[in-house]
VEXMI-749501 format. One line per field, with one value per residue (C-alpha): residue in three letters; x, y, z negated; residue number from 1; chain. Coordinates in steps of 0.05 Angstrom, whole numbers. Each point is the difference from the previous one (the first is absolute). Layout:
! residues N
code <- c(ala_...)
u <- c(X_...)
v <- c(Y_...)
w <- c(Z_...)
pos <- c(NUM_...)
unit <- c(A_...)
END
This chain:
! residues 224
code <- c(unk_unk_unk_unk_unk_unk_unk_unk_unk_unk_unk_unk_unk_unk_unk_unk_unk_unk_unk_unk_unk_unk_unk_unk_unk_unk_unk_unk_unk_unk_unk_unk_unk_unk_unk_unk_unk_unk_unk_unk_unk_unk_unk_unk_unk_unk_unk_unk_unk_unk_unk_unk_unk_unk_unk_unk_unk_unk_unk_unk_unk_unk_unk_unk_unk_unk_unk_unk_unk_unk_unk_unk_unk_unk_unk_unk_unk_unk_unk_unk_unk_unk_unk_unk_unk_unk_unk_unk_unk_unk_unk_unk_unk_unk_unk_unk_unk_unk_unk_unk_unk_unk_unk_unk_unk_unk_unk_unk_unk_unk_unk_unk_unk_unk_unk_unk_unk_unk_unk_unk_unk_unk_unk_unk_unk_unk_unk_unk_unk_unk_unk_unk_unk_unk_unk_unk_unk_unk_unk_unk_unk_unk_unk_unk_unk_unk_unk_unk_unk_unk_unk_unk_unk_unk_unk_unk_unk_unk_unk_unk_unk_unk_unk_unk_unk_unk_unk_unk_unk_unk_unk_unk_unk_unk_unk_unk_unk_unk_unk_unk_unk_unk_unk_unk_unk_unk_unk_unk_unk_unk_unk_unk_unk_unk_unk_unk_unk_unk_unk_unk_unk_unk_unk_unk_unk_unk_unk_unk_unk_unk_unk_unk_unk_unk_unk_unk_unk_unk_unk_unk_unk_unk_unk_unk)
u <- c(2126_-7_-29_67_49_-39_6_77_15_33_4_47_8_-5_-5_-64_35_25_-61_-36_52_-20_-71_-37_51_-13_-73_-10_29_-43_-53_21_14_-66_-37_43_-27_-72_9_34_-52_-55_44_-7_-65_-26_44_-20_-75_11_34_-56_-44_42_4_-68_-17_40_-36_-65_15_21_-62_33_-8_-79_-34_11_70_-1_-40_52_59_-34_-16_73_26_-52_25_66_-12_-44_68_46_-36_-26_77_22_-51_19_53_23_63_-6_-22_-13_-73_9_50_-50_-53_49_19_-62_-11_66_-31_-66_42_39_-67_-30_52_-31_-57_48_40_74_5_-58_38_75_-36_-32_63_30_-48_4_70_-26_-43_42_57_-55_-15_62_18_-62_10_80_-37_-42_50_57_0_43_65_-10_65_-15_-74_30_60_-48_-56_63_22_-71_-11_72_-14_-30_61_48_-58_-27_61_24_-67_9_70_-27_-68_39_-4_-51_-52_-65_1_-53_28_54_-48_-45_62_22_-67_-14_65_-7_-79_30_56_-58_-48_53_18_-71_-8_57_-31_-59_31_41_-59_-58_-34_-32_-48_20_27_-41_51_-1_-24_-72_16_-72_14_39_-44_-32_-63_-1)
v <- c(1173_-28_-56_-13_34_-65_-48_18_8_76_45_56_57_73_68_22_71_-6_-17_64_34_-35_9_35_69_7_-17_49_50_-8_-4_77_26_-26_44_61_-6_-8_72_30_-20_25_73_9_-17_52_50_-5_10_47_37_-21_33_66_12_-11_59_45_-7_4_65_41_52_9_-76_-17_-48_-40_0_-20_-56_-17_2_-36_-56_1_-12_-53_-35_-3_-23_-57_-17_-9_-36_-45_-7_-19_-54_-31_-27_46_34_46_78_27_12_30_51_14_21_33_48_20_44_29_19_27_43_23_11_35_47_66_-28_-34_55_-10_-15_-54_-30_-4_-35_-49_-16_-4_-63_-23_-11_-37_-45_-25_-15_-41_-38_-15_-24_-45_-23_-20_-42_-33_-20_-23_-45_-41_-15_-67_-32_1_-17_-65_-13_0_-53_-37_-7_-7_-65_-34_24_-78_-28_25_19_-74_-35_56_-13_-67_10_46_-40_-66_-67_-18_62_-18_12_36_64_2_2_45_45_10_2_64_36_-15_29_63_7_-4_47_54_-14_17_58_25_-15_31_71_15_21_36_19_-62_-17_-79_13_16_56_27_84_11_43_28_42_37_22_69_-13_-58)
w <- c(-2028_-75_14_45_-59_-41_48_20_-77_26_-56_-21_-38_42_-40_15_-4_66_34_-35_44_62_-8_-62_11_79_-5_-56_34_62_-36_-38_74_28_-64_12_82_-32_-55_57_47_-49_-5_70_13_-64_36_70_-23_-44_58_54_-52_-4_72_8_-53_34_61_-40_-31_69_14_65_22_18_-26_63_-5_-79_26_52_-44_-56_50_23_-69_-13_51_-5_-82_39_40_-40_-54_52_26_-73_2_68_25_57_-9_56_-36_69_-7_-76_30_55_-43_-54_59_16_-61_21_72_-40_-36_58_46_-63_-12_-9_-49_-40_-45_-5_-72_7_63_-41_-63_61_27_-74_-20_62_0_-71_36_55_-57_-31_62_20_-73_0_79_-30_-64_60_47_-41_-49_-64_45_41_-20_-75_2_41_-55_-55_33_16_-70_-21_35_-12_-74_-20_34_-58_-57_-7_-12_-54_-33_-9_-27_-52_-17_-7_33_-46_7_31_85_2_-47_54_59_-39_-14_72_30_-58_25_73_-7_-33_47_60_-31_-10_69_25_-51_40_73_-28_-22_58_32_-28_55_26_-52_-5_-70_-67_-11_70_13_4_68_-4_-64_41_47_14_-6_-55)
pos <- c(1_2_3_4_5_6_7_8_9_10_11_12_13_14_15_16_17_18_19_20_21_22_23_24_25_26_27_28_29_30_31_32_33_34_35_36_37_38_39_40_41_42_43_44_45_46_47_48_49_50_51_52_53_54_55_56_57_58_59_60_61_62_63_64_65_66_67_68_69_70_71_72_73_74_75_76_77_78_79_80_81_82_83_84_85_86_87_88_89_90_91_92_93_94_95_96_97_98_99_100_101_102_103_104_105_106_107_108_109_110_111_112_113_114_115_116_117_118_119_120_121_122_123_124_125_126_127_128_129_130_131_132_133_134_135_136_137_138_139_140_141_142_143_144_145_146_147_148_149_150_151_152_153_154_155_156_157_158_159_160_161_162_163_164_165_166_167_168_169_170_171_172_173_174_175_176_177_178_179_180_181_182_183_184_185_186_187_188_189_190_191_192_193_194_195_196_197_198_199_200_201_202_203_204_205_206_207_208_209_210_211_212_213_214_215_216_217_218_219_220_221_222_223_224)
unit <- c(A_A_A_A_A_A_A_A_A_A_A_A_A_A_A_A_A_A_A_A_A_A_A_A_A_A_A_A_A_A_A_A_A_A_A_A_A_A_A_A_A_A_A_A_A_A_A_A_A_A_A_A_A_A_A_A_A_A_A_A_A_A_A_A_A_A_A_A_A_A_A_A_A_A_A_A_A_A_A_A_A_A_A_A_A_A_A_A_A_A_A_A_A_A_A_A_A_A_A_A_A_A_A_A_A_A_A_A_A_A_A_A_A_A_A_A_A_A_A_A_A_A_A_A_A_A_A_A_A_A_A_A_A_A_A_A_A_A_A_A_A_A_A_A_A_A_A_A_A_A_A_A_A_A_A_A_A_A_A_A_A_A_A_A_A_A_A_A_A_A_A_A_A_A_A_A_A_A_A_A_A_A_A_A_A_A_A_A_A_A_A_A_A_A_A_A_A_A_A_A_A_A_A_A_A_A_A_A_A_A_A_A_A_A_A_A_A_A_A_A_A_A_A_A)
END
């Protein structure tokens, strides 16, 4: 496009203001939404370990419950860390087979009910009410996303932004400037403009370990 602006002699003067507006404000702020979904996604998954982890001791420290049955319910809670961790990192929206195996510690409860005390089973039920918050909160940061429509309007922008940048830079460097400071110019912004653009791509979803910002899922595991 500034070889063409040269060629065509088309230059004007555009305040560069107005096209922070159109582009650097709503990239930014996907780019700040995209690291609040990361934090948040970090929140919940400290939370629904720690919580996997709490329900786990409870089950531990029951002298009713054989060792059998410890065994049983730790294996239960194991597995459904191993799903939904393995969920985050796929791409399958469906959460049918996490809520499978998150009701099955409410069945082993249920079968077990005269070994369990009722104080132990309340505090049970207490974190697990925790833990399915924290799955659901984390299975929301997977599906959705940065809204489609303004992820569009900003590559948009981004790739009509030489159409109107390069003839404003050679209005401000002068006829006489040397080309290649103009081409060197817009080719700097445009890079920028792309990278942030990616940054953004790359945020929106920690789980799938493209990105060199993305979750290490595997921290979060049980047995780690």
């Amino acid at each position: 496009m500034t070889f063409f602006c040269y060629e065509l002699n088309i230059v004007y003067s555009v305040d560069l203001t107005l096209l922070s507006i159109a582009i650097i404000f709503p990239l930014v702020f996907t780019i700040r939404g995209s690291f609040r979904r990361r934090e948040k996604a970090l929140e919940h998954l400290s939370e629904f370990r720690s919580t996997v982890k709490t329900v786990m001791y409870f089950f531990m420290i029951n002298p009713q419950l054989d060792e059998e049955n410890k065994k049983h319910a730790s294996a239960i809670l194991l597995d459904i860390n191993s799903k939904v961790l393995d969920h985050l990192s796929s791409h399958n929206n469906s959460l049918k087979v996490v809520d499978e195996i998150t009701n099955q510690i409410y069945n082993f409860v249920l079968s077990h009910n005269e070994q369990i005390p009722r104080q132990i089973r309340d505090r049970i039920f207490r974190f697990m009410k925790d833990m399915h918050e924290s799955i659901e909160n984390l299975h929301a940061i997977h599906i959705h996303r940065t809204p489609i429509s303004l992820k569009a309007y900003c590559k948009v922008f981004i790739y009509i932004f030489p159409l109107i940048y390069a003839p404003t830079i050679i209005s401000n460097l002068g006829e006489f400037a040397p080309e290649w400071i103009t081409y060197f110019v817009v080719v700097l912004t445009e890079f920028i403009l792309i990278s942030l653009y990616n940054i953004q791509r790359q945020l929106e979803y920690p789980f799938d370990n493209v990105g060199m910002d993305d979750i290490n899922l595997d921290n979060f595991r049980i047995e780690r």
